[in-house]
C-alpha positions in Angstrom: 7.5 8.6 -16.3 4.6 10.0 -18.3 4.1 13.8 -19.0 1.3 15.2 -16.7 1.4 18.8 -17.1 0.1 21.3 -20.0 2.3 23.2 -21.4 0.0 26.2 -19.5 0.8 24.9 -16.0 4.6 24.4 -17.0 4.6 28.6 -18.1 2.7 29.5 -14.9 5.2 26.7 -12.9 8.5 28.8 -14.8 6.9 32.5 -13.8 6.2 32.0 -10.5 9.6 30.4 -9.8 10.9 33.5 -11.5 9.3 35.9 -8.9 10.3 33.8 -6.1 14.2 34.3 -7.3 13.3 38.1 -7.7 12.0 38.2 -4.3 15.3 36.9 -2.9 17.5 38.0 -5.1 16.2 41.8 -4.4 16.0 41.2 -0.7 12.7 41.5 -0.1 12.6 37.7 1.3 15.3 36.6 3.3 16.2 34.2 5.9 14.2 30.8 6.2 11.7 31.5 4.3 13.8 33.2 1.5 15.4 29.4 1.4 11.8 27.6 1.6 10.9 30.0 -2.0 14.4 29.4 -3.6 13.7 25.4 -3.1 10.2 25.7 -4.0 11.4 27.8 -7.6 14.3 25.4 -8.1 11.3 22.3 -7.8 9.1 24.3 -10.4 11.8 24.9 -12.7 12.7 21.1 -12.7 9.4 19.8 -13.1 8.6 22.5 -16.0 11.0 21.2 -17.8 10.6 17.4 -17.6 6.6 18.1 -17.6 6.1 15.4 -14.7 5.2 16.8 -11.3 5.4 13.9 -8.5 2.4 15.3 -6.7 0.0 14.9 -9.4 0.7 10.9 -9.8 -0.6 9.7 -6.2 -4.0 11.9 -7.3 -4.6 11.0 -10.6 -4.2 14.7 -12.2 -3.1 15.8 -15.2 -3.1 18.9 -17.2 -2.1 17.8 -20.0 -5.0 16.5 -22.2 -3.4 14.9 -24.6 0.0 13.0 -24.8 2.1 12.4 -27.9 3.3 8.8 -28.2 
């Protein structure tokens, strides 16, 4: 598994899971969709820190320019 994200997308990936966990923590999502954000945020947080995202590999993307050996 071979890093595919910049260290730009993994900071914007980390922030927006952060708002998502304000949202519901503060109440101002709740219910389903409250659940779908909290998933999503746990998801970004994973893959900002392993620097892989699954969903980039089937479409040839990558962020990162280049990788260390």
């Amino acid at each position: 598994m071979k890093k595919n994200m910049s260290a730009t997308d993994r900071t914007i990936r980390t922030l927006v899971a952060i708002v998502f966990f304000l949202l519901y923590g503060t109440g101002v999502v709740e219910g389903t969709l409250g659940v779908i954000l909290l998933i999503v945020g746990i998801v970004f947080i994973l893959t900002s820190l392993v620097g892989f995202c699954p969903l980039y590999a089937p479409f040839g993307i990558k962020t990162l320019k280049s990788q260390p050996e």
